[in-house]
TIFI-562061 format. One record per residue (C-alpha): residue number from 1; x negated, y, z. Coordinates in pm, 1 decimal. Layout:
<nodes>
(node NUM; (X; Y; Z));
...
</nodes>
This chain:
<nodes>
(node 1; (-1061.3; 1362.6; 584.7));
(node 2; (-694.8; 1511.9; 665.0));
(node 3; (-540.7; 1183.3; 795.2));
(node 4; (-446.9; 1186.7; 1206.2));
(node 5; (-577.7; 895.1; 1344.6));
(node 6; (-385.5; 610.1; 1460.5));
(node 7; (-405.5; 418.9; 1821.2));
(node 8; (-253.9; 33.7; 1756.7));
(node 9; (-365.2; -269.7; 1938.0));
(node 10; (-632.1; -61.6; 2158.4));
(node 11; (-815.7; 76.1; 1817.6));
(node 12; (-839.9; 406.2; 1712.5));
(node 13; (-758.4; 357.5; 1311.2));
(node 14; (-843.4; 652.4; 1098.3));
(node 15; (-800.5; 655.6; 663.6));
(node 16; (-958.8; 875.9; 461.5));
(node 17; (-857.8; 1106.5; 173.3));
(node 18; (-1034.9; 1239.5; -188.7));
(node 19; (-826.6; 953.3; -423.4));
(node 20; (-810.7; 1287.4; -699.5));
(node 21; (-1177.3; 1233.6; -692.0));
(node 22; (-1209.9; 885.2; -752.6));
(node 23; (-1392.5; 802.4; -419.4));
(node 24; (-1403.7; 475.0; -284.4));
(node 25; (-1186.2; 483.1; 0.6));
(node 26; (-1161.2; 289.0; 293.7));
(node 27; (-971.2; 303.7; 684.1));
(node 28; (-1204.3; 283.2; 1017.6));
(node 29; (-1178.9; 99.6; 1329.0));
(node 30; (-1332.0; 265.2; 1630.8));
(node 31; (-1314.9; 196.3; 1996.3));
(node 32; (-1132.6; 520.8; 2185.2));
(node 33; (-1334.1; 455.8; 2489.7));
(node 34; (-1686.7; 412.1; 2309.1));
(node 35; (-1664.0; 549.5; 1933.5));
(node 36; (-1810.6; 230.5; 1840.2));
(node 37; (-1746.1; 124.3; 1495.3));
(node 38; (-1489.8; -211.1; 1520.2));
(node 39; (-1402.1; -252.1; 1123.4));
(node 40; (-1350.1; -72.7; 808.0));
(node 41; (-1107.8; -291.5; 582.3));
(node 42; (-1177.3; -151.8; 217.6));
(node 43; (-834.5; -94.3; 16.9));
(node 44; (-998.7; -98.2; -274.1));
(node 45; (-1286.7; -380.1; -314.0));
(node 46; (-1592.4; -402.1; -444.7));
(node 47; (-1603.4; -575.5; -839.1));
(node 48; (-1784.0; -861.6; -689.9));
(node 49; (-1490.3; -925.7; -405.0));
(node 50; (-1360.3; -1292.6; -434.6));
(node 51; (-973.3; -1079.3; -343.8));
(node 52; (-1074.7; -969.6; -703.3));
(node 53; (-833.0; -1160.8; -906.3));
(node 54; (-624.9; -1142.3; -1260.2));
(node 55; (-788.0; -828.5; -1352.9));
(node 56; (-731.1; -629.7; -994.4));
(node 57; (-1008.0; -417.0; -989.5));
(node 58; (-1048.5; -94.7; -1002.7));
(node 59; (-1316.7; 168.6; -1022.7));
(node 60; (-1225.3; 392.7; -676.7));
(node 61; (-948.7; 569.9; -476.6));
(node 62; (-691.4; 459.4; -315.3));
(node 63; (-731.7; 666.8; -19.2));
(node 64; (-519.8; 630.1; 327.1));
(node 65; (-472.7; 994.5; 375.1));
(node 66; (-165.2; 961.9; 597.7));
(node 67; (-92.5; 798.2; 922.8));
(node 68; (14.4; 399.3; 937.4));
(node 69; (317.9; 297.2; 1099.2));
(node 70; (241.5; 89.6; 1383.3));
(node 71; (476.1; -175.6; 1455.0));
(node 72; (608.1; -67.3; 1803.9));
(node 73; (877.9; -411.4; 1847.8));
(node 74; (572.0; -644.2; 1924.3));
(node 75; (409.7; -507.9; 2285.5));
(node 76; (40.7; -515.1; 2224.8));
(node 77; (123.5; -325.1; 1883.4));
(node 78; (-74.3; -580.6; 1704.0));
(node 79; (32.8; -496.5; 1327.2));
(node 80; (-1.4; -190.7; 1170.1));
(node 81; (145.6; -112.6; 820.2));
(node 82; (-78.0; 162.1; 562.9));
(node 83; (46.2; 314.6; 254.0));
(node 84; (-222.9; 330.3; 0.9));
(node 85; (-265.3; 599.3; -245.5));
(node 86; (-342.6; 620.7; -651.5));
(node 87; (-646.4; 439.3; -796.8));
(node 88; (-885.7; 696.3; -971.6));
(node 89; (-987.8; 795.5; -1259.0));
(node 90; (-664.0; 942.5; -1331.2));
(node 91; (-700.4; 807.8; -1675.6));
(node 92; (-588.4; 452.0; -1636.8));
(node 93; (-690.4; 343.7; -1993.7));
(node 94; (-1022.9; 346.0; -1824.7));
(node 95; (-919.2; 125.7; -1515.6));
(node 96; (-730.2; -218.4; -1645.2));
(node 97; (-555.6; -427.3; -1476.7));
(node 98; (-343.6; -374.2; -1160.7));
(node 99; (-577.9; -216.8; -963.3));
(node 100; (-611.1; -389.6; -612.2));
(node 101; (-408.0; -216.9; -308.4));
(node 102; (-365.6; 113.4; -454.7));
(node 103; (-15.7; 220.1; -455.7));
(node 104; (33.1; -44.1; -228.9));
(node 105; (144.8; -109.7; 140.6));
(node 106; (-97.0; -308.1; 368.1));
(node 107; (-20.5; -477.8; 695.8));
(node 108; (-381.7; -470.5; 828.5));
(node 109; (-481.1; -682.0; 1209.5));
(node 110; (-625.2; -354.5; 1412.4));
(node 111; (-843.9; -580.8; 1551.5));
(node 112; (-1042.3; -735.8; 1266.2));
(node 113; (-933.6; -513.2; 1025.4));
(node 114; (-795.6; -814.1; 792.6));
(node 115; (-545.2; -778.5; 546.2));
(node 116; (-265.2; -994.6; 653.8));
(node 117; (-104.6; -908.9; 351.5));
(node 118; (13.8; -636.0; 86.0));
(node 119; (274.3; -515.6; -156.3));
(node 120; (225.0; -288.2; -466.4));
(node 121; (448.8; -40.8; -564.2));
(node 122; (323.3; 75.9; -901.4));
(node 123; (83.5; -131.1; -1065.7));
(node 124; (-231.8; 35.4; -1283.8));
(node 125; (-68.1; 374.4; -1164.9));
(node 126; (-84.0; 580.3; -1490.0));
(node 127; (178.8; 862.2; -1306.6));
(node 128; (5.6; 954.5; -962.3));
(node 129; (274.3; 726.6; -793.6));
(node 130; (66.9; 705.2; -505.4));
(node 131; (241.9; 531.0; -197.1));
(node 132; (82.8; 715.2; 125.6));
(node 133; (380.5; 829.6; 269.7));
(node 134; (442.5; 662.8; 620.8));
(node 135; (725.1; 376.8; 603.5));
(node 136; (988.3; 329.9; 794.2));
(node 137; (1026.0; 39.5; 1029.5));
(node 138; (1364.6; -79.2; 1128.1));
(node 139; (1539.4; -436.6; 1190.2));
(node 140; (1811.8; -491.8; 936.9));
(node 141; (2156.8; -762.8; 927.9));
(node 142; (2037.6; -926.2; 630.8));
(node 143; (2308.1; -1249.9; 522.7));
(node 144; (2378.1; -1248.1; 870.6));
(node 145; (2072.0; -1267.8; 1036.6));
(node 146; (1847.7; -1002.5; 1210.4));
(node 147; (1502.3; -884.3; 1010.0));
(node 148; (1280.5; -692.8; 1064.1));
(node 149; (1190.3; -452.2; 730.4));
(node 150; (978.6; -245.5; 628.1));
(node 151; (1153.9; 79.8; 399.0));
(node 152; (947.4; 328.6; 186.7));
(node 153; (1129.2; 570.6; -57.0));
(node 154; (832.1; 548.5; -304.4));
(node 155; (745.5; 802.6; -531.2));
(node 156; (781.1; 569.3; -838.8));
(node 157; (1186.9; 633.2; -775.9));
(node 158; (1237.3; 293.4; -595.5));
(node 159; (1350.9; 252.8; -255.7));
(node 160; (1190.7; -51.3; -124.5));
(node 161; (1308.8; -299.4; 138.2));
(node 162; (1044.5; -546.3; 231.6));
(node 163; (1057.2; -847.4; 510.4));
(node 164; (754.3; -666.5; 750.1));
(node 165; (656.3; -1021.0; 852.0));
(node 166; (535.2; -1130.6; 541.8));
(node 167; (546.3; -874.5; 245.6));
(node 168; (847.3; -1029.1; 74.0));
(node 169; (1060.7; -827.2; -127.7));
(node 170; (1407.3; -830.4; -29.3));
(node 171; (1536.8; -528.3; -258.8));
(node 172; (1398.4; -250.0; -454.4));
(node 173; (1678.5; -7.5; -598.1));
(node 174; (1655.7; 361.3; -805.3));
(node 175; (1735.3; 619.8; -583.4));
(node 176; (1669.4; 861.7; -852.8));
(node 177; (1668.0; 881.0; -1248.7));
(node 178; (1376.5; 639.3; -1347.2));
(node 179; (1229.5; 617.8; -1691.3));
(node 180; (922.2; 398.3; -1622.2));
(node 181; (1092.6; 106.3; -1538.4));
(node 182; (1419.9; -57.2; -1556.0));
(node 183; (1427.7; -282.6; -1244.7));
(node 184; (1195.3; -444.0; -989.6));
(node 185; (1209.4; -789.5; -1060.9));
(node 186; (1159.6; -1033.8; -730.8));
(node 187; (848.0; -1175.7; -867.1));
(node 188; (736.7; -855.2; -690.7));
(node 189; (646.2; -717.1; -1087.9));
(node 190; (807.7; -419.5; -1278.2));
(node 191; (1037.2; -512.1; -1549.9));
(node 192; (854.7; -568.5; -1863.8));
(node 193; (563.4; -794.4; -1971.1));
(node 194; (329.5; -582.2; -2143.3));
(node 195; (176.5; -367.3; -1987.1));
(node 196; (129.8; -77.6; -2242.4));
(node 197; (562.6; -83.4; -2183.6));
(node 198; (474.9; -23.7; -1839.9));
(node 199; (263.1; 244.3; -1874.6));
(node 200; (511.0; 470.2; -2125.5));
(node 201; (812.8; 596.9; -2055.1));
(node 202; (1180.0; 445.7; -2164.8));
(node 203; (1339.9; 670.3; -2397.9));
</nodes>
């Protein structure tokens, strides 16, 4: 484990690392005062999860090896925001579909350790896109009204603007050469239908 732990909400919130490995990852909830063990939200579930939908499974990772972003505007600090890294094996012929909260962002309740909801990045993952970086919390003028976002500069060559309250996707732009993907479409997908275009690069 490499990740520093987090303190949101009064819970001590700690991720864990080894997604190269294909471990099944996971982030804790302990008590500071206690060490007792509140809640361990799985970003990657189980085959048999009902969240297991459309083909969203996937065999391990995902790990939370870097620090959330707690959300510091509310008092009690009662959201907390967790980028999630690449699904595992690397080999994503093996792993179909999207692949369930890897490469994703997660706004997790400290508390219960619920997903309140998430956003992925890079579906099925086939380039190590992983998206464990911290992200950036700010409140934006957005058609003349204040919001509060959430910003990552992913790794898939997007910069992301989300609406932090509910995991909408406001705007999603190339702040480098990308040959992935063409656009972000607000359907929250990658441009193109099929999948195998996904997974190969534009030439």
């Amino acid at each position: 484990m490499t990740v520093a732990p987090l303190i949101a909400d009064g819970v001590l919130i700690t991720g864990i690392s080894g997604a190269e490995f294909g471990t099944r990852d996971f982030i804790d909830g302990w008590d500071p005062k206690t060490g007792e063990h509140l809640c361990a939200p799985t970003p990657c579930p189980q085959p048999a999860s009902p969240e297991t939908t459309r083909g969203r499974v996937t065999p391990g990772s995902s790990a939370a090896d870097r620090p959330g972003s707690p959300d510091r505007s509310i008092r009690s600090c009662t959201r907390s925001y967790w980028g999630i890294g690449n699904p595992g094996p690397f080999n994503a012929a093996g792993r179909p579909g999207d692949n369930l909260y890897t490469c994703s962002v997660l706004r997790l309740d400290p508390k219960s350790g619920k997903i309140k909801w998430h956003y992925q990045f890079s579906p099925n993952n086939p380039f190590d896109y992983d998206a464990v970086a911290e992200m950036v919390l700010a409140t934006l003028d957005i058609d003349g009204k204040p919001t509060p976002v959430l910003m990552d500069a992913n790794r898939n060559g997007f910069f992301y603007v989300l609406d932090r309250t509910n995991g909408k996707l406001l705007a999603a732009n190339p702040y480098v050469k990308v040959n992935w993907a063409s656009s972000i479409r607000h359907e929250d997908r990658p441009s193109g239908r099929d999948r195998r275009e996904r997974q190969s690069p534009r030439r």
